[in-house]
Each structure stands twice: as C-alpha cells, then as structure tokens.
C-alpha positions as CSV (number, residue, x, y, z in Angstrom):
1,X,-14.4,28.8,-12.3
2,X,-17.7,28.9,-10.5
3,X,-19.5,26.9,-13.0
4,X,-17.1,24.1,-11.6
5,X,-18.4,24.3,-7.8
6,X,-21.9,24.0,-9.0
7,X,-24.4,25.4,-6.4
8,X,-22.2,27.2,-4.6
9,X,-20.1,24.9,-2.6
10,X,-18.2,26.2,0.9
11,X,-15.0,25.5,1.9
12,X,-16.1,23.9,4.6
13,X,-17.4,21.0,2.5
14,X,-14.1,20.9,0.8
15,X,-12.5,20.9,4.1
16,X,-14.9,17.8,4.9
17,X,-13.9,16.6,1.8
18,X,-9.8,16.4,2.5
19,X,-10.8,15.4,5.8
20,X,-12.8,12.1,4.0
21,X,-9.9,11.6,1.6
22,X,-7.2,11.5,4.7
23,X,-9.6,8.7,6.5
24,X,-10.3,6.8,3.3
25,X,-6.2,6.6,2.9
26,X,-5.5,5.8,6.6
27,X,-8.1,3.0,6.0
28,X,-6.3,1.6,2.9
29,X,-3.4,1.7,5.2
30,X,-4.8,-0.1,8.2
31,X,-5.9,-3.1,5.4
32,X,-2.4,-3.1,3.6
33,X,-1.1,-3.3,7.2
34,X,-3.2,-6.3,7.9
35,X,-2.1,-7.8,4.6
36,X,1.8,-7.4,5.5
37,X,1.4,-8.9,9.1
38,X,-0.4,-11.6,7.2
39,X,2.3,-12.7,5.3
40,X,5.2,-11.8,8.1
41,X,3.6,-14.9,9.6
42,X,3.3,-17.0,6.7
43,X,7.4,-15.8,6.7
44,X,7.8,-16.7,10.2
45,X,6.1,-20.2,9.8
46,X,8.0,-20.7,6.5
47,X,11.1,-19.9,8.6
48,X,10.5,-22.5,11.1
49,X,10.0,-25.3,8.7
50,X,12.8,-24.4,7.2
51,X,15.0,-24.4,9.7
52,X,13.0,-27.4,11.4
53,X,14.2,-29.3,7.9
54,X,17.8,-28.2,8.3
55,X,18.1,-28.9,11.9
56,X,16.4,-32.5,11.0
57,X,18.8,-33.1,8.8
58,X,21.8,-31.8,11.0
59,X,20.9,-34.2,13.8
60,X,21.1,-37.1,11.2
61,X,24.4,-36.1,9.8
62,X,26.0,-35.6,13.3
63,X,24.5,-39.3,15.0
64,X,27.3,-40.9,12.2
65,X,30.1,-42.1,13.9
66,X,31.5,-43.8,11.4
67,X,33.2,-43.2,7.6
68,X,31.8,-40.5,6.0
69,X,30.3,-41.8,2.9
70,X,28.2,-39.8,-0.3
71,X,24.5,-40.1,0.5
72,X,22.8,-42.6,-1.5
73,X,20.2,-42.3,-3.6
74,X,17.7,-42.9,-0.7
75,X,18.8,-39.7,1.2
76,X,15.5,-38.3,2.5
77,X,16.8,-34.5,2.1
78,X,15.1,-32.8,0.0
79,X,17.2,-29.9,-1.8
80,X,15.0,-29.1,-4.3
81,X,12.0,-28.1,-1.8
82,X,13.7,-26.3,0.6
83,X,14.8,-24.1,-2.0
84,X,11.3,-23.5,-3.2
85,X,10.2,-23.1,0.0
86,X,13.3,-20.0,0.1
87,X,11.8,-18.7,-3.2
88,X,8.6,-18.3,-1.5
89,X,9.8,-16.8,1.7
90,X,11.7,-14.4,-0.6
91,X,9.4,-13.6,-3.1
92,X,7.1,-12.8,0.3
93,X,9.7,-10.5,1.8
94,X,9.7,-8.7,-1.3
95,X,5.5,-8.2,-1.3
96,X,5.9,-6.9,2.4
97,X,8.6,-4.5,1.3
98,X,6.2,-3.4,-1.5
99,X,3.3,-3.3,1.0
100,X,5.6,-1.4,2.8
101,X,6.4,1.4,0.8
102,X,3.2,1.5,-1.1
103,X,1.7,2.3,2.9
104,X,4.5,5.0,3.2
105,X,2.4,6.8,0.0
106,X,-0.7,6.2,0.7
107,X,0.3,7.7,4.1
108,X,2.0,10.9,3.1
109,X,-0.8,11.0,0.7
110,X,-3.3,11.2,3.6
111,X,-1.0,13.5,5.7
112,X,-1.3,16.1,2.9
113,X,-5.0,16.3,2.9
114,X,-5.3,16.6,6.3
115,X,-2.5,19.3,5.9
116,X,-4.5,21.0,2.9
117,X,-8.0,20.8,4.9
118,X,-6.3,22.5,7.9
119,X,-4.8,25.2,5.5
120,X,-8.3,25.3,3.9
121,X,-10.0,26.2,7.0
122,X,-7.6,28.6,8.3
123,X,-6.9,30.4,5.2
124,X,-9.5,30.5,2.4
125,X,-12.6,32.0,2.4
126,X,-14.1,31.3,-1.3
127,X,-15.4,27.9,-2.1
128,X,-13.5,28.9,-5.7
129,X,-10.2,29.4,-4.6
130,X,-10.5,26.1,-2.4
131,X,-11.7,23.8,-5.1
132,X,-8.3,25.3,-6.8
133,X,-6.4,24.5,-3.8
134,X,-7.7,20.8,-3.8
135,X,-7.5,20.4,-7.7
136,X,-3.9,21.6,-7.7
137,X,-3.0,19.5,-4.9
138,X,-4.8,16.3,-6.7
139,X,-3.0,16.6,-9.8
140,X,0.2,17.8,-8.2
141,X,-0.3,14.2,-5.8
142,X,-1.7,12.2,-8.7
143,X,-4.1,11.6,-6.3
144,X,-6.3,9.8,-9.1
145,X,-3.9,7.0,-8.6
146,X,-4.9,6.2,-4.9
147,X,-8.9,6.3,-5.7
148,X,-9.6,3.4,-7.5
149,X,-13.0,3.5,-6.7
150,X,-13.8,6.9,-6.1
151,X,-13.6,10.1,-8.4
152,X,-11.3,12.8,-6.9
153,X,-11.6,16.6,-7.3
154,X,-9.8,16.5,-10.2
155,X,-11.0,14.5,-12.4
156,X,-14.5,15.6,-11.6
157,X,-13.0,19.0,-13.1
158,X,-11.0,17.2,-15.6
159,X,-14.4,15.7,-17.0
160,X,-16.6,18.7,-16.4
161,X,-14.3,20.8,-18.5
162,X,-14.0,17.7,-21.1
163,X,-17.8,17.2,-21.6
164,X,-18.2,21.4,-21.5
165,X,-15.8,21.2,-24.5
166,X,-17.5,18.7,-26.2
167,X,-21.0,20.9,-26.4
C-alpha cells in the first residue's frame, strides 16, 4: 500500500488532515445554521402576519352587534392566501427540520475525524496503516457524500487504484 501514500506521507499529516476535514464540516455547519435561523425568522414574520390577518378579521366579526348574516361577496377575508401563506410557513418548517438533521450528520461526521485524528496520533506509527485507518473510515462514513468540492482520502485511493488498473 505504499505506492498509495506517495513520498512517504506521516501520520501526522493525516492527523492534520482529519483535523481539516472536522473544521471544514463544523464550517458547513455554522452556514446551514445561518440558513435555518434565516428562515425561523421568515417563519416568525410569516407567523405574525398571519395571525395579524386572523386577529383583523376577529375584531371585525366581534364589532357586529346585530343579526348574524353570511358575508357577502365583498368580504375582505381572504381564505385562499392565508392558506398559502400556511403552505409556505409549513413547507419552511419542513427545510429547517431538514437543515436540521442534515447539521446533526455533518456534525457526527466531523466528531469522528476529530475522534480518528486523536486515535491517529495516539496510536499509529506508519503513515500506511493511517491512510488505512482514514480510507476505512471514509468509505465506512461515505464521507464522499459531504465533500462536494473536495476529494477525500478515499476516492483519491479509489482513483489511484482505478487508473493503476487501467495501465
């Protein structure tokens, strides 16, 4: 496997390298949590129009002192967008809750590198056996998925191994 590490890399670089991984996540984090405050405002405001609306329209109905008569066709309350405007709010609640969990990953994700590189540095002393360690862990992770755009141990292996085939 050493024709994988090329010139001899140390564990310590792969240690450096968990370590960069685990801050990369934690930054994807920070951004997603950005993103979901974002929209728990846009909630909140959403929230306060709607019930602004209702409590609008509440006031009207309650001035009437008189018989209670069906609204005419002039009535100035609007069903049809305050239940947009709830499709919204909900279909918002539900991208938070996927923000949500998606952080949770990304997260653990980040928690197991930093695990790995402390295990790396404690406990292996050949650059081999910790570019095993990180490759295992990668695949096991499906790390790949959380890289978008960035190449992870793995698939640096994965494609090494490919193009050795192919020659």
């Amino acid at each position: 496997m050493s024709d994988d590490t090329g010139p001899g890399l140390s564990v310590d670089e792969f240690v450096d390298y968990c370590q960069t991984q685990a801050g990369l996540l934690s930054g994807r984090v920070e951004t997603m949590r950005a993103e979901a405050n974002d929209l728990l405002s846009e909630i909140d405001a959403e929230m306060t129009e709607l019930r602004s609306r209702l409590e609008d329209h509440t006031k009207a109905v309650e001035g009437t002192d008189g018989p209670s008569t069906p609204p005419g066709p002039d009535n100035s309350f609007d069903v049809d967008a305050l239940e947009a405007l709830e499709r919204e709010v909900k279909e918002k609640q539900l991208l938070v809750e996927a923000k949500q969990t998606r952080m949770e990953l990304f997260q653990e994700l980040a928690a197991g590198y930093t695990d790995l590189a402390a295990e790396l540095q404690s406990s292996v002393d050949d650059g081999d056996a910790a570019l095993e360690r990180v490759v295992h862990f990668e695949a096991d992770n499906d790390a790949p998925a959380y890289f978008a755009d960035r190449q992870t141990m793995v698939e640096a292996v994965t494609e090494s191994r490919s193009s050795a085939d192919d020659e």
